[in-house]
N, CA, C and O of each residue as an XYZ file, in Angstrom:
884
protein
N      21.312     -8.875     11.292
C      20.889     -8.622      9.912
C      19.705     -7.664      9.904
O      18.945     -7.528     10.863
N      19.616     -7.083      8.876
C      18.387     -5.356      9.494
C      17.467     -6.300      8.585
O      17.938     -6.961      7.659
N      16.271     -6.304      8.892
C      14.937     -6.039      8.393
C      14.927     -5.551      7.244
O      15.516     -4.491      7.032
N      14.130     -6.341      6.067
C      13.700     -5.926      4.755
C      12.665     -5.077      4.796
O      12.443     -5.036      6.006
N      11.669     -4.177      4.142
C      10.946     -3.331      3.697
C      10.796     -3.569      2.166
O      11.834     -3.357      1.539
N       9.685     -3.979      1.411
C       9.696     -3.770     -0.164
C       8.479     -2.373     -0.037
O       7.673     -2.406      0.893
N       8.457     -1.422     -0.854
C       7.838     -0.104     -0.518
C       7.214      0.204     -2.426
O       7.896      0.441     -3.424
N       5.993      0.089     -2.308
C       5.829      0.109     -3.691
C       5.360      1.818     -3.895
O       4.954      2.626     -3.059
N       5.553      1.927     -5.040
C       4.653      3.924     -5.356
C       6.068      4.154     -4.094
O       5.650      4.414     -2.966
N       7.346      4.088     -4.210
C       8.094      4.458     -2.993
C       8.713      6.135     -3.231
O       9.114      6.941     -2.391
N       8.583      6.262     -4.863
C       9.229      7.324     -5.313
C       8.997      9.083     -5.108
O       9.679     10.030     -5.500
N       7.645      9.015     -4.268
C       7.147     10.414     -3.573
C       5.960     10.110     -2.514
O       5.632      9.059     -1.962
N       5.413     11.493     -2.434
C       4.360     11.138     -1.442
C       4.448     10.132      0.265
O       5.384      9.989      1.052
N       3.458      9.768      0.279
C       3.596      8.589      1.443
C       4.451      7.660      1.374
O       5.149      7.397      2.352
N       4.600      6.740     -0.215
C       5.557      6.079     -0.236
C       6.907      6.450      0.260
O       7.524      5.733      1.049
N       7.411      7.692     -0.253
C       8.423      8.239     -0.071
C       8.794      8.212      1.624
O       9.648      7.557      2.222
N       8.143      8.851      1.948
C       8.015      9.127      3.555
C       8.076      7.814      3.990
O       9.078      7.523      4.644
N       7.452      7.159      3.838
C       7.792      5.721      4.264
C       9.169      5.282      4.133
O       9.771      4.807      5.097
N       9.548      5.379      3.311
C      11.023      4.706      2.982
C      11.897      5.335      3.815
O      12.692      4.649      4.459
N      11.884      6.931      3.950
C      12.838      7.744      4.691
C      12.399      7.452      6.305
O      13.179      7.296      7.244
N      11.149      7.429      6.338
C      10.939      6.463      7.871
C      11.701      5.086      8.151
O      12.655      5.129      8.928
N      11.422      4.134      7.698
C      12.046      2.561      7.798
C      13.618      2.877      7.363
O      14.448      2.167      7.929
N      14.116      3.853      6.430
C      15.476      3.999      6.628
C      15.851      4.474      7.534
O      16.682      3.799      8.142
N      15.599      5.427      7.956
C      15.878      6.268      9.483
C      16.230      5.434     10.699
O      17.027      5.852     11.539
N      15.541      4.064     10.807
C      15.200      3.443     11.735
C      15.766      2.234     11.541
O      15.309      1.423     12.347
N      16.800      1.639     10.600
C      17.475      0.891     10.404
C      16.940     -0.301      9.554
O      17.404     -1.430      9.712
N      15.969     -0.037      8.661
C      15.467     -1.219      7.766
C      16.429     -0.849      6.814
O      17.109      0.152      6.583
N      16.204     -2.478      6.112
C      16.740     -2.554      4.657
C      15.433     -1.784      3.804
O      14.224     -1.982      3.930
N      16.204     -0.783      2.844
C      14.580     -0.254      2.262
C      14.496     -0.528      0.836
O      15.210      0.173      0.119
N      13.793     -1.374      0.306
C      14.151     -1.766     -1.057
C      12.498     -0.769     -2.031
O      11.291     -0.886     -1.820
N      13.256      0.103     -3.037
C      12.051      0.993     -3.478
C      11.374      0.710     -4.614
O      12.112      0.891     -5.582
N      10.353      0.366     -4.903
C       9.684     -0.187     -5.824
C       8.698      0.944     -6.478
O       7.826      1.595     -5.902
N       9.110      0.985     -7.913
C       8.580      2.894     -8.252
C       8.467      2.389     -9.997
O       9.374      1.694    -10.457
N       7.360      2.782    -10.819
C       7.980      3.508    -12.000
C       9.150      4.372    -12.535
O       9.951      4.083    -13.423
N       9.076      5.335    -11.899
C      10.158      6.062    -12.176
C      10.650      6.519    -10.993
O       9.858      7.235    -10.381
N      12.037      6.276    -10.313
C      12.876      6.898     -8.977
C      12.731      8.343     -9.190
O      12.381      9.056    -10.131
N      13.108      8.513     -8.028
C      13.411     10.380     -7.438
C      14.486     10.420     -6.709
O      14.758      9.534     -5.899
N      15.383     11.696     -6.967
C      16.815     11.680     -6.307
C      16.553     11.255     -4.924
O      17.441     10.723     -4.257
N      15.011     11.533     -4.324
C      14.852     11.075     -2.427
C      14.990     10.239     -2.415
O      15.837      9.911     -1.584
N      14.477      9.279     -3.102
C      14.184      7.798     -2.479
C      15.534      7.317     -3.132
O      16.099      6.480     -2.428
N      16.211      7.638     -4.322
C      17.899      7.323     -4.620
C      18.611      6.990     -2.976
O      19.191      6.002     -2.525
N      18.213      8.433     -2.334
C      19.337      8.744     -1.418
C      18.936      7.715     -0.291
O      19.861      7.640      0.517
N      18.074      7.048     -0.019
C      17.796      6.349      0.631
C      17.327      5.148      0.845
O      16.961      4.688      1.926
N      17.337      4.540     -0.373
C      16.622      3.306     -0.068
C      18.104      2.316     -0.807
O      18.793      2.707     -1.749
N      18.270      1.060     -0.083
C      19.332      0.287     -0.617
C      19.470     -0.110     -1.763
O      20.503     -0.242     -2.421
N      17.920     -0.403     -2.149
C      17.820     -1.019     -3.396
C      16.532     -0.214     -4.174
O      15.397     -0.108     -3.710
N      16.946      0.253     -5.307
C      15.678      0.835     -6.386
C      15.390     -0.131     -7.426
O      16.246     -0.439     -8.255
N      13.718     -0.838     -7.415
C      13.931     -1.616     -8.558
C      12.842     -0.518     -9.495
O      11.708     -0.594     -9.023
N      12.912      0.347    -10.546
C      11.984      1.055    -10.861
C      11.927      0.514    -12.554
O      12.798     -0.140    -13.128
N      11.172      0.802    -12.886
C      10.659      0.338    -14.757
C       9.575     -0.270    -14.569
O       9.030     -0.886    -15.485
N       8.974     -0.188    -13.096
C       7.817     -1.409    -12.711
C       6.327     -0.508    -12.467
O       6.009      0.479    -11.803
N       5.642     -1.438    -13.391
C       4.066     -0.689    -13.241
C       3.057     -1.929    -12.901
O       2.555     -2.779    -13.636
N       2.955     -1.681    -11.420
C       2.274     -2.462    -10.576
C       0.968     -3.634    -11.558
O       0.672     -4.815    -11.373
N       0.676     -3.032    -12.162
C      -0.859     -3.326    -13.521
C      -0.494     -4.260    -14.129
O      -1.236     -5.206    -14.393
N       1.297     -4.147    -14.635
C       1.642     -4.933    -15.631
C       2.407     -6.544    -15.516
O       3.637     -6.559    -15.470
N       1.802     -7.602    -15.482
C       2.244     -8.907    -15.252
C       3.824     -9.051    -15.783
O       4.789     -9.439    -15.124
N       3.800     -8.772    -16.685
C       5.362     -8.813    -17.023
C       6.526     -7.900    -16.125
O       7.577     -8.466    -15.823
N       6.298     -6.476    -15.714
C       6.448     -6.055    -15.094
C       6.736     -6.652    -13.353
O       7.787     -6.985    -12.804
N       5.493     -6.608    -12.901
C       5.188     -7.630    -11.444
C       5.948     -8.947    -11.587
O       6.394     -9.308    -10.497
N       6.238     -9.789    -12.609
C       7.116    -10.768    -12.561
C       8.613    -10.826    -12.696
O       9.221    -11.798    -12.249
N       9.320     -9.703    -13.370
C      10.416     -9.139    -13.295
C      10.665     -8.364    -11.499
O      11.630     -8.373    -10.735
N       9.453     -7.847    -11.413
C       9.842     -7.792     -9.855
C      10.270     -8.769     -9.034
O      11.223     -8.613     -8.271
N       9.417    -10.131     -9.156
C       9.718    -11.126     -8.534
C      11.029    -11.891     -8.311
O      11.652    -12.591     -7.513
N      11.053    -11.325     -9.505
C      13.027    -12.360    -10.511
C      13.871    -11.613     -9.684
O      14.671    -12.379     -9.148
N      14.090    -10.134     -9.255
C      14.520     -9.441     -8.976
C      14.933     -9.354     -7.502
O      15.918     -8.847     -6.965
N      13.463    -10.258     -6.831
C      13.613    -10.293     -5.169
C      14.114    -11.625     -5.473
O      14.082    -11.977     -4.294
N      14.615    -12.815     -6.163
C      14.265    -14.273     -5.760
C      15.224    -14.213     -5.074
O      16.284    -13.614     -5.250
N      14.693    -15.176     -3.825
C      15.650    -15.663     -2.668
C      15.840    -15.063     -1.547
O      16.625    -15.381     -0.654
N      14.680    -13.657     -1.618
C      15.409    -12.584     -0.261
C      14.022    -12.900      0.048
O      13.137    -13.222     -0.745
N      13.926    -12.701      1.874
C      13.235    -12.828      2.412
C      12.775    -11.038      2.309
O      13.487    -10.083      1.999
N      11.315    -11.081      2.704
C      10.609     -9.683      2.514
C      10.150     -9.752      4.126
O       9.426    -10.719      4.364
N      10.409     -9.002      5.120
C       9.670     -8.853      6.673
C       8.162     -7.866      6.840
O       7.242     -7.792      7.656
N       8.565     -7.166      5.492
C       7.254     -6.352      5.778
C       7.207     -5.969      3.873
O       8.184     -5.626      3.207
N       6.221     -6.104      3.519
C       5.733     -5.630      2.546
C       4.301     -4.624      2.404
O       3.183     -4.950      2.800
N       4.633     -3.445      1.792
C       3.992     -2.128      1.633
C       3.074     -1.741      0.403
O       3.276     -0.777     -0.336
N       2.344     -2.377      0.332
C       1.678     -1.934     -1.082
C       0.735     -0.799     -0.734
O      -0.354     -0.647     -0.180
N       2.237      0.356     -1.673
C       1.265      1.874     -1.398
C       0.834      2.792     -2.540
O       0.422      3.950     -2.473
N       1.030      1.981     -3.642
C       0.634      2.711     -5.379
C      -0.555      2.856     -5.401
O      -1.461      2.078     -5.103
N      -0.563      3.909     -5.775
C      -2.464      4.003     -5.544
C      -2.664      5.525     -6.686
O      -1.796      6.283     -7.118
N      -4.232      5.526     -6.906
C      -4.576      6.210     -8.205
C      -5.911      6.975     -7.734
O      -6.856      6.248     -7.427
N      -6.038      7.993     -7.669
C      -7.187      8.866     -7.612
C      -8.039      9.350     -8.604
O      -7.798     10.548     -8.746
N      -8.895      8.989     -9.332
C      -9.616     10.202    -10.009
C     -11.061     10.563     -9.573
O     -11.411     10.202     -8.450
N     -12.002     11.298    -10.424
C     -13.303     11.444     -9.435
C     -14.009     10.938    -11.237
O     -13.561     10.811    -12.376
N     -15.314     10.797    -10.529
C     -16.363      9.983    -11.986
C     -17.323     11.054    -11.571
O     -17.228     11.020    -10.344
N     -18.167     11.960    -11.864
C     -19.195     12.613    -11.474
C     -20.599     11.605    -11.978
O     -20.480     11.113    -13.100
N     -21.650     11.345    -11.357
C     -22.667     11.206    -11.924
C     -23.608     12.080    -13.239
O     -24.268     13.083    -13.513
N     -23.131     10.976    -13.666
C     -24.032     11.633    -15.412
C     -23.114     11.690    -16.515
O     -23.536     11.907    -17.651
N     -21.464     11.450    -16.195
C     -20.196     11.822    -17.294
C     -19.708     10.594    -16.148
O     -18.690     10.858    -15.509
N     -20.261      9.528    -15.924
C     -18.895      8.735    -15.865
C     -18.066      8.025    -16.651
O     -18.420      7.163    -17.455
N     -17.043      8.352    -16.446
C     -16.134      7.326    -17.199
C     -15.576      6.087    -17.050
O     -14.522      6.016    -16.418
N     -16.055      5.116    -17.495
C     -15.981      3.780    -16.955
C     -14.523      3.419    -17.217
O     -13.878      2.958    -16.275
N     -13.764      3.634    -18.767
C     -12.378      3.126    -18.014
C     -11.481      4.206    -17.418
O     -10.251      4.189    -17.475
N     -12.221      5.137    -16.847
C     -11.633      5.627    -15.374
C     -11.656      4.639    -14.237
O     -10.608      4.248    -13.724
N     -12.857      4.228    -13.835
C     -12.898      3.743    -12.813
C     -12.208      1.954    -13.153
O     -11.803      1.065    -12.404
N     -12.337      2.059    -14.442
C     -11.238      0.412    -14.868
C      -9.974      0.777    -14.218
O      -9.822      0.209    -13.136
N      -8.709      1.823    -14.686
C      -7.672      1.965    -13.892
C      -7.599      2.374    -12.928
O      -6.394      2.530    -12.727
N      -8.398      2.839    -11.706
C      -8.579      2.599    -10.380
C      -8.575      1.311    -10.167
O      -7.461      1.040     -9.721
N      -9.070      0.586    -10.226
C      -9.593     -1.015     -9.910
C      -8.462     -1.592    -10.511
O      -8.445     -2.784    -10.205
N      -7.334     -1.240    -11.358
C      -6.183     -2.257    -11.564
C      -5.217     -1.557    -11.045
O      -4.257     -2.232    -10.673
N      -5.123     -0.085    -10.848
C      -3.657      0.015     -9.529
C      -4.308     -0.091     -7.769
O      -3.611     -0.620     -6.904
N      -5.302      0.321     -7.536
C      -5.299     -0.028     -6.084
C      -5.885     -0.796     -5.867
O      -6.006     -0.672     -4.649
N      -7.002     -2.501     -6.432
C      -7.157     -3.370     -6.108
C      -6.686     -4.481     -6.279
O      -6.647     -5.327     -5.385
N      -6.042     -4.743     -8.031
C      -5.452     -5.672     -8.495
C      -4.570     -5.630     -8.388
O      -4.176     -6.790     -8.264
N      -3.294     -4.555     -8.297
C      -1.825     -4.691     -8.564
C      -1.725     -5.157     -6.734
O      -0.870     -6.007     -6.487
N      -2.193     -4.857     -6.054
C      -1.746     -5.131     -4.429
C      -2.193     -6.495     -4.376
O      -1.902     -7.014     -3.299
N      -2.808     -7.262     -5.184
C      -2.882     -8.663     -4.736
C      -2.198     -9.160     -5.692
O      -1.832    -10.316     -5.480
N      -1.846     -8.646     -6.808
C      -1.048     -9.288     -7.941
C       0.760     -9.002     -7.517
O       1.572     -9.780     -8.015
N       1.141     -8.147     -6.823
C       2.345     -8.241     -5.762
C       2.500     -9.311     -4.761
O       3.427    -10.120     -4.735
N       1.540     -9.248     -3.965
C       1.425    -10.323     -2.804
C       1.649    -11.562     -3.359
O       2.679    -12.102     -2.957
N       0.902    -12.265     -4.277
C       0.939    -13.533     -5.334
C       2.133    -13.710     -5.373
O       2.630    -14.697     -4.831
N       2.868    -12.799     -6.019
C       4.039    -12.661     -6.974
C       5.215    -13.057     -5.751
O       5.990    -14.013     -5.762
N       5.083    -12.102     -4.817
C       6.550    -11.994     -3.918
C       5.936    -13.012     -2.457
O       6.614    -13.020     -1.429
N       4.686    -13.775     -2.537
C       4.198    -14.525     -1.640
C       5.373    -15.493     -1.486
O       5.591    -15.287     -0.292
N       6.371    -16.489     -1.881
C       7.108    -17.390     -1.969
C       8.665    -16.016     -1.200
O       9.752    -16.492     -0.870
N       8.497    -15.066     -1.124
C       9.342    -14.208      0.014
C       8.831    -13.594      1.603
O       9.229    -12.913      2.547
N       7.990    -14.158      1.253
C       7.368    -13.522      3.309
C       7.220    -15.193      3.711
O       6.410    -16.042      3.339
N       8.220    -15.242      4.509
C       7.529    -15.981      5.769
C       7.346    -15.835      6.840
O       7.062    -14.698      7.216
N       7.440    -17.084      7.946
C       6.789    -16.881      9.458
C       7.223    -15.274     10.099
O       8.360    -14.810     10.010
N       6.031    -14.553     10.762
C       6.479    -13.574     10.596
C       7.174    -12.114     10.047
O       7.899    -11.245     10.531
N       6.504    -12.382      8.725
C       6.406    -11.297      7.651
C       5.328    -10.542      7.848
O       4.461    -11.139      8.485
N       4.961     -9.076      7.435
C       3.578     -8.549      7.646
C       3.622     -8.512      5.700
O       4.387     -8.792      4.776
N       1.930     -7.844      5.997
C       1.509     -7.140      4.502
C       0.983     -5.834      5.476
O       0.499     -5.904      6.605
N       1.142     -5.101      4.976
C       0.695     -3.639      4.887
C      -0.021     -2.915      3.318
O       0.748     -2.265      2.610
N      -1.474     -3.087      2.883
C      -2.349     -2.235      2.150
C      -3.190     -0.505      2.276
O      -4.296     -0.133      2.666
N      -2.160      0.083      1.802
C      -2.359      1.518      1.859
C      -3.745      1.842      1.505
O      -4.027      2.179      0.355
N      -4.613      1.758      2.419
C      -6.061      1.842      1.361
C      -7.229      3.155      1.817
O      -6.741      4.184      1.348
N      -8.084      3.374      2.281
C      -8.805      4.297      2.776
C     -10.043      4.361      2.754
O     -10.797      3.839      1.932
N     -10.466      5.396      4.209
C     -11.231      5.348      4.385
C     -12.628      5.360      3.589
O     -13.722      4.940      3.963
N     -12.220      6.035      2.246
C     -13.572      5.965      1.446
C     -13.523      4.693      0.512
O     -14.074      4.541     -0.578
N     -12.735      3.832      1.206
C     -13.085      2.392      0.856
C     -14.074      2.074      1.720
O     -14.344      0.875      1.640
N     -14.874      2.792      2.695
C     -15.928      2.415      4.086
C     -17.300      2.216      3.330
O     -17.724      3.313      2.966
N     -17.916      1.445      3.067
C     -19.259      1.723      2.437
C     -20.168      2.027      3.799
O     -21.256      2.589      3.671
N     -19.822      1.751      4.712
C     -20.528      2.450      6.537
C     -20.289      3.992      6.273
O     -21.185      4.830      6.166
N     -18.909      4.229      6.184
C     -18.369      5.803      6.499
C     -19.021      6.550      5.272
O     -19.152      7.749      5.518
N     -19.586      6.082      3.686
C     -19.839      6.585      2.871
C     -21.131      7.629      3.060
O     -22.289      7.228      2.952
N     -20.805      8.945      3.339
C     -21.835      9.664      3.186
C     -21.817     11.195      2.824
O     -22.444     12.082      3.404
N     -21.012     11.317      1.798
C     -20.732     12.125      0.377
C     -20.800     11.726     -0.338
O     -20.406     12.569     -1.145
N     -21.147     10.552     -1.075
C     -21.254      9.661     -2.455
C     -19.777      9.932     -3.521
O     -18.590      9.961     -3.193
N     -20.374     10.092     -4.780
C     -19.023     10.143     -5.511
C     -17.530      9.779     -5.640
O     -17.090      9.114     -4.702
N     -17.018      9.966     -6.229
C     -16.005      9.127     -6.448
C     -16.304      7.428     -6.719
O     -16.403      6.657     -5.764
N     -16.385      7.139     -7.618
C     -17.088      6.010     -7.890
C     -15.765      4.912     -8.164
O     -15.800      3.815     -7.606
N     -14.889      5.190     -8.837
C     -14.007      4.630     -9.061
C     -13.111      4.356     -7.576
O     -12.830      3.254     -7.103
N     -12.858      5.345     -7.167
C     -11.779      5.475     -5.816
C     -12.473      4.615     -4.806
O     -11.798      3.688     -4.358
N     -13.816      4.764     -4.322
C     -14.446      4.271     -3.543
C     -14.281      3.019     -4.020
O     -13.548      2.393     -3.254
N     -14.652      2.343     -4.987
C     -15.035      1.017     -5.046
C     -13.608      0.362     -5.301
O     -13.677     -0.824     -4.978
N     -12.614      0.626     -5.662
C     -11.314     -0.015     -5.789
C     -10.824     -0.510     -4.170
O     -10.402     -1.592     -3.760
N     -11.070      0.720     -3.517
C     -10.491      0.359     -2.486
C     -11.246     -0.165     -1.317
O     -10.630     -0.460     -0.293
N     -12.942     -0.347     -1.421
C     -13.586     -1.224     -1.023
C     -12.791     -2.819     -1.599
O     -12.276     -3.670     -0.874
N     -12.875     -2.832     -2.627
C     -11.771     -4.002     -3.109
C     -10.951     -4.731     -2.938
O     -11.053     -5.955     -3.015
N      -9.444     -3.749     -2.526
C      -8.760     -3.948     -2.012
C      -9.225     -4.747     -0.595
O      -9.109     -5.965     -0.456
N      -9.823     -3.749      0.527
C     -10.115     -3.982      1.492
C     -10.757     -5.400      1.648
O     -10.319     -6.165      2.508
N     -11.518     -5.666      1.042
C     -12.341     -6.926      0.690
C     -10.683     -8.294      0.210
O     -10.575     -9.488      0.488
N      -9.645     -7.289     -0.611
C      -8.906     -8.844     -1.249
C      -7.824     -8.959      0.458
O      -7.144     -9.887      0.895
N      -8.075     -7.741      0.948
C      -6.732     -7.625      2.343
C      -7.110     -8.954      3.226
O      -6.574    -10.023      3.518
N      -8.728     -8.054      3.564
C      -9.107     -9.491      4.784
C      -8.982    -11.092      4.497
O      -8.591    -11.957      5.281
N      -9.511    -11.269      2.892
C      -9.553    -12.617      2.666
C      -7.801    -13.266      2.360
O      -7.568    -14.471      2.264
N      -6.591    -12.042      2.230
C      -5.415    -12.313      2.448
C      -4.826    -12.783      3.819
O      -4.030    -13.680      4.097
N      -5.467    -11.903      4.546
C      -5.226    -12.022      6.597
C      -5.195    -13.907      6.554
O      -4.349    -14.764      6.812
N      -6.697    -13.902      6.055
C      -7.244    -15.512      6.578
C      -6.289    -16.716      6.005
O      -5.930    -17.765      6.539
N      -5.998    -16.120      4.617
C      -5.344    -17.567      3.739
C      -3.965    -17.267      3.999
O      -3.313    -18.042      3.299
N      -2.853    -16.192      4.959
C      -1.780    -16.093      5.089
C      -1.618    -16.455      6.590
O      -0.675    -16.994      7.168
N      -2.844    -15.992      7.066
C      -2.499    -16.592      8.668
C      -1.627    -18.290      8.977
O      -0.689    -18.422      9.764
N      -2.006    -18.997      8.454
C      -1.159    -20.076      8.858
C      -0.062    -20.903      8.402
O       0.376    -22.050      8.494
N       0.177    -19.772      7.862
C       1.432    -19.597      7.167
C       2.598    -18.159      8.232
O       3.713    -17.849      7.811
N       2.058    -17.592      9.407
C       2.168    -17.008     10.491
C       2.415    -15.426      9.692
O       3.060    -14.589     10.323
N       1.976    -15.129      8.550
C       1.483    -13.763      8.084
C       0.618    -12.811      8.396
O      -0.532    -12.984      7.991
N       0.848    -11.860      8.999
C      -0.110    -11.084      9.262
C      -0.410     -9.886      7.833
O       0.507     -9.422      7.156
N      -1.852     -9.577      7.631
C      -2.297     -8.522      7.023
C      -3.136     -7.529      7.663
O      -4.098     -7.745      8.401
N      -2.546     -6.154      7.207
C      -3.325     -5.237      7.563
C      -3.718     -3.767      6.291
O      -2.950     -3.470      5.376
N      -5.023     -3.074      6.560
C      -5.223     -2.273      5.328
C      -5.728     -1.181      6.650
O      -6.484     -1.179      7.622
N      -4.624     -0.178      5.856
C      -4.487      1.226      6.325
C      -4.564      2.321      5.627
O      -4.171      2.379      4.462
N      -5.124      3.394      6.315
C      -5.779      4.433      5.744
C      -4.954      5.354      6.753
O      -4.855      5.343      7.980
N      -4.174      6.483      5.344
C      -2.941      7.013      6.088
C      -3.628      8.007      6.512
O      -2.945      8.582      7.359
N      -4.969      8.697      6.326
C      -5.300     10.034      6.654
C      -5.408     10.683      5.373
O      -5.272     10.131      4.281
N      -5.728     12.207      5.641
C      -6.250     13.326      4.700
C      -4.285     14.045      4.491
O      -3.701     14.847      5.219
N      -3.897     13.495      3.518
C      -2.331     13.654      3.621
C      -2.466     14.624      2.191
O      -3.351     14.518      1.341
N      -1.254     15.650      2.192
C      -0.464     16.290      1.925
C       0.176     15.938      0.908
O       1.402     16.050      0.907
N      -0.603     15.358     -0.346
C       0.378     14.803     -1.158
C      -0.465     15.389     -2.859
O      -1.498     16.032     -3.041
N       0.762     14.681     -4.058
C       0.248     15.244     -5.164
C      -1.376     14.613     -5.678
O      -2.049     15.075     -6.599
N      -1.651     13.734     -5.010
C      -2.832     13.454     -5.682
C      -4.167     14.383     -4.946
O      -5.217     14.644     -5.533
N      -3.947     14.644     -4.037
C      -4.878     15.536     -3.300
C      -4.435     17.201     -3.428
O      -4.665     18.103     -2.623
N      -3.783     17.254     -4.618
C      -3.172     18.461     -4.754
C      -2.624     19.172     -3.835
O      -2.264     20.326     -4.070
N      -2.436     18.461     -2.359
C      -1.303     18.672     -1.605
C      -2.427     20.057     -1.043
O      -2.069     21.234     -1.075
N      -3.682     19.633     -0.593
C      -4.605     20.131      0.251
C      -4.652     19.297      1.326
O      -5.580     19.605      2.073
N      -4.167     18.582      1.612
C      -4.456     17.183      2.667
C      -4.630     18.356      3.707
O      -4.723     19.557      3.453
N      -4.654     17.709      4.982
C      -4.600     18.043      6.479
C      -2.820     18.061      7.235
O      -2.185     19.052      7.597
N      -2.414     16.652      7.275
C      -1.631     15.898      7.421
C      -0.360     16.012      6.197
O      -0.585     16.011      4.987
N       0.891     16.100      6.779
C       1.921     15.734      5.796
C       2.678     14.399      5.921
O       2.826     13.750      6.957
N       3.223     14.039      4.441
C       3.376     12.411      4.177
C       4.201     12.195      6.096
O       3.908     11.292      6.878
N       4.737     12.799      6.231
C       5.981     12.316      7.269
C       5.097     11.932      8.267
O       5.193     10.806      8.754
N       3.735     13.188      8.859
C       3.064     12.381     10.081
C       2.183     11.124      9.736
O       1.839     10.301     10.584
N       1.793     11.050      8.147
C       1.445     10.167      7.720
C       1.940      8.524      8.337
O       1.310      7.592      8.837
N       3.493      8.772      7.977
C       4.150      7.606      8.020
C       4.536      6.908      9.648
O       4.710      5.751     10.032
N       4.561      8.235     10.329
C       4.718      8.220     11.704
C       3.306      6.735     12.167
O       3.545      5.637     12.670
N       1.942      7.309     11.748
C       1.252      6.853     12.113
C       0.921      5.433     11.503
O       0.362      4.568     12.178
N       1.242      5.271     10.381
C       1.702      3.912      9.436
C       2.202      2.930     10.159
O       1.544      1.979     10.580
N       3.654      3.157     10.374
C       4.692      2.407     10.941
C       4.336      2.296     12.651
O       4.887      1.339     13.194
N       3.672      2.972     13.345
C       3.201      2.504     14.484
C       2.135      1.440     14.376
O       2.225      0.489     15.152
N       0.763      1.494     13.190
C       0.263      0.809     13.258
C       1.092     -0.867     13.350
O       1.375     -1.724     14.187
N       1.216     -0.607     11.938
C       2.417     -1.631     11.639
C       3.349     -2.387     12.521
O       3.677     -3.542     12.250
N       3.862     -1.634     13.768
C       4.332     -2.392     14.448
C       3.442     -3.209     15.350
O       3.938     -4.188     15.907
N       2.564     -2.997     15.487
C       1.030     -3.529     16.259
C       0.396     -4.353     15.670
O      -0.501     -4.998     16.214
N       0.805     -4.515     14.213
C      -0.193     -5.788     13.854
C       0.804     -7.187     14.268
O       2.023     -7.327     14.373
N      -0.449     -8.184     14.453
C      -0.114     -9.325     14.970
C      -0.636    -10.146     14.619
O      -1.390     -9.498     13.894
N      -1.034    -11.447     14.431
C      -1.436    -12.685     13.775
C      -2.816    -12.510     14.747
O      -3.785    -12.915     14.104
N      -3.189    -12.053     16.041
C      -4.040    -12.082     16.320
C      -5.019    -10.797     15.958
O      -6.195    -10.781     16.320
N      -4.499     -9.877     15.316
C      -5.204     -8.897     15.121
C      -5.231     -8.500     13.194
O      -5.938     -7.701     12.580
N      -4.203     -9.399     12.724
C      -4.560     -9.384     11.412
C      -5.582     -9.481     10.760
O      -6.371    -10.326     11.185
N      -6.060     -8.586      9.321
C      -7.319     -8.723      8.697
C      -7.964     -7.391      8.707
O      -8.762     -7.039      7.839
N      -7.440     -6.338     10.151
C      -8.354     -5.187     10.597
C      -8.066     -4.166      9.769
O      -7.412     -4.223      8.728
N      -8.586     -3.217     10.273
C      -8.641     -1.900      8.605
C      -8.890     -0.672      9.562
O      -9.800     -0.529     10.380
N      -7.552      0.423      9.164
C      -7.132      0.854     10.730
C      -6.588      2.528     10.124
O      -5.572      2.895      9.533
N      -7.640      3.143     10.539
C      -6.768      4.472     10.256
C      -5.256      4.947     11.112
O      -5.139      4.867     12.335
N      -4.069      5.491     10.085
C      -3.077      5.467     10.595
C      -2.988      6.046     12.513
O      -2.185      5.678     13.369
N      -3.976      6.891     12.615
C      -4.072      7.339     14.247
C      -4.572      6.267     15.040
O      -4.637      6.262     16.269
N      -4.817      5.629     14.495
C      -5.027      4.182     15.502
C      -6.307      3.369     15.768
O      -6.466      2.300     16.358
N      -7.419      4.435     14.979
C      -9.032      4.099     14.998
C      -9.498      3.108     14.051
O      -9.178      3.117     12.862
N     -10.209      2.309     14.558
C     -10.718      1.217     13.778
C     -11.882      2.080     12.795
O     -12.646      3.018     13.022
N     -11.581      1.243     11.609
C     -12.607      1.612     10.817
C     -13.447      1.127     10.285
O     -13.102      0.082      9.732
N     -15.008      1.524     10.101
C     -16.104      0.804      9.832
C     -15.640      0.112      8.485
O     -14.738      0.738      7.929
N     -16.106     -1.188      7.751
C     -15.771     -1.702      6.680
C     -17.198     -0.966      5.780
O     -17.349     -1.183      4.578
């Protein structure tokens, strides 16, 4: 029986790449998107899209949608960029940062928690300028602190899933090649994912909790 994958934000970018990775390689790839793209159509088994990670009604129709399937690895990779400058910030800017990349990834986990068992991972797409160590450009006020957030809801996920034989891990794909970085990155989604899915295969109940750039370097919290 192949291996599940749930792949959220699956419909471009990293997500995307992800999916065409774990399909490539014989997972079940189930794509979890607002709105699909003919790529991730062509590849993933199952598209559940109309879903906006933020929205409880939404996130619970997801749930209805998985009941009964086991999940082996779950991907929470929806994520939201904007910048706040000092002196014009916009506070509910940095409100919808803080409900797609801190809240909707624990409000998934909740939701589809009663589908991972012994030996399921979590995988949190998160980054490095979630580092308040690595912070030393300031700004971005919103981005930074969401995904300090995240990072903060990942580890305390590691601890309360561990004995339940869950592992969690929060990864930082790199300076990638995608539309939110106006596709200035360094890196494109594909080596992105390369380095993802290696981590990923490396996490373990004994190393769950850690916060791991996709090349393999531990990162300051």
């Amino acid at each position: 029986m192949k291996a599940t994958v749930v792949i959220t934000g699956a419909n471009r970018g990293v997500g995307l790449a992800l999916a065409e990775r774990y399909s490539d390689t014989g997972w079940r790839v189930l794509g979890v998107c607002r709105q699909s793209s003919a790529e991730l159509d062509r590849v993933a088994d199952l598209v559940i899209d109309g879903i906006d990670v933020t929205q409880p009604n939404d996130v619970a129709r997801l749930a209805e949608a998985l009941n009964g399937q086991l999940i082996d690895l779950l991907i929470n990779n929806a994520g939201l960029l904007r910048d706040e400058p000092l002196g014009s910030i916009d506070f509910d800017s940095i409100r919808d940062q803080m409900e797609v990349n801190a809240y909707a990834p624990l409000r998934v986990v909740e939701a589809l928690r009663p589908n991972l068992k012994k030996g399921s991972k979590v995988a949190n797409i998160t980054s490095r300028m979630g580092s308040i160590a690595d912070n030393d450009s300031g700004g971005r006020y919103g981005y930074r602190a969401s995904k300090a957030a995240l990072n903060a809801f990942g580890k305390s996920l590691a601890i309360d899933l561990k004995p339940q034989g869950i592992a969690v891990a929060q990864l930082h794909p790199g300076y990638v090649q995608t539309r939110m970085v106006n596709f200035g990155g360094l890196i494109s989604p594909q080596e992105a994912a390369l380095g993802i899915t290696a981590r990923i295969e490396a996490l373990t109940l004994d190393n769950s909790g850690g916060f791991w750039h996709s090349n393999g370097d531990s990162l300051p919290w």
